[in-house]
N, C-alpha and C positions, 0 to 999 in steps of 0.2 A: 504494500500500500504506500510506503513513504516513497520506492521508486514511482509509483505513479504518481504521487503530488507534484514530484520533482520533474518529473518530464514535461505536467501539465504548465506549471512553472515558466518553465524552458518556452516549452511555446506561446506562453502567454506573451513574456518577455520579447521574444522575437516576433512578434507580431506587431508588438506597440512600435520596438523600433524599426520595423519595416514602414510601418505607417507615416513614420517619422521622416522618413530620406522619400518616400515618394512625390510625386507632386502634386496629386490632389490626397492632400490628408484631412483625415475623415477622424473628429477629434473624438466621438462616441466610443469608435473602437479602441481608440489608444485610451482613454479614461476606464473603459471595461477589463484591457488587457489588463492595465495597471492594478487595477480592482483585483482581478483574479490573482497577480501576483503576489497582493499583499495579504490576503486571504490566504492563502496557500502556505508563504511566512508564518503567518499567525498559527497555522495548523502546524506546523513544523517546529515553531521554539517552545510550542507551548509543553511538550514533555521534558523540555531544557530546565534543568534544576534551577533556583536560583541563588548567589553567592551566599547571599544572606540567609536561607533558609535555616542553618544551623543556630547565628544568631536569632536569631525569631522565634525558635523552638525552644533555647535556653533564657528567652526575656519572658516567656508566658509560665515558665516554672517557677 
């Protein structure tokens, strides 16, 4: 599953900056690409521990 996030990613990515170098740019796609990228991010760092979590677990005891 994460390699699929990562490919969909990928193409997201590469969509927006195709959109970007062409000459008629079509700003809905590139705001959507973008969208999806960051979305994808978000599914991706969110199993990422965070530094602080150990402090945080010994301020509540």
């Amino acid at each position: 599953m994460k390699t699929f996030k990562i490919l969909i990613m990928v193409l997201a990515i590469s969509v927006a900056l195709y959109e970007q170098v062409s000459d008629d740019k079509n700003i809905y796609i590139t705001v959507i690409a973008i969208a999806v990228f960051m979305f994808g991010m978000m599914q991706l760092s969110a199993k990422t521990p965070s530094k602080n979590q150990q402090k945080e677990e010994e301020d509540v005891d």
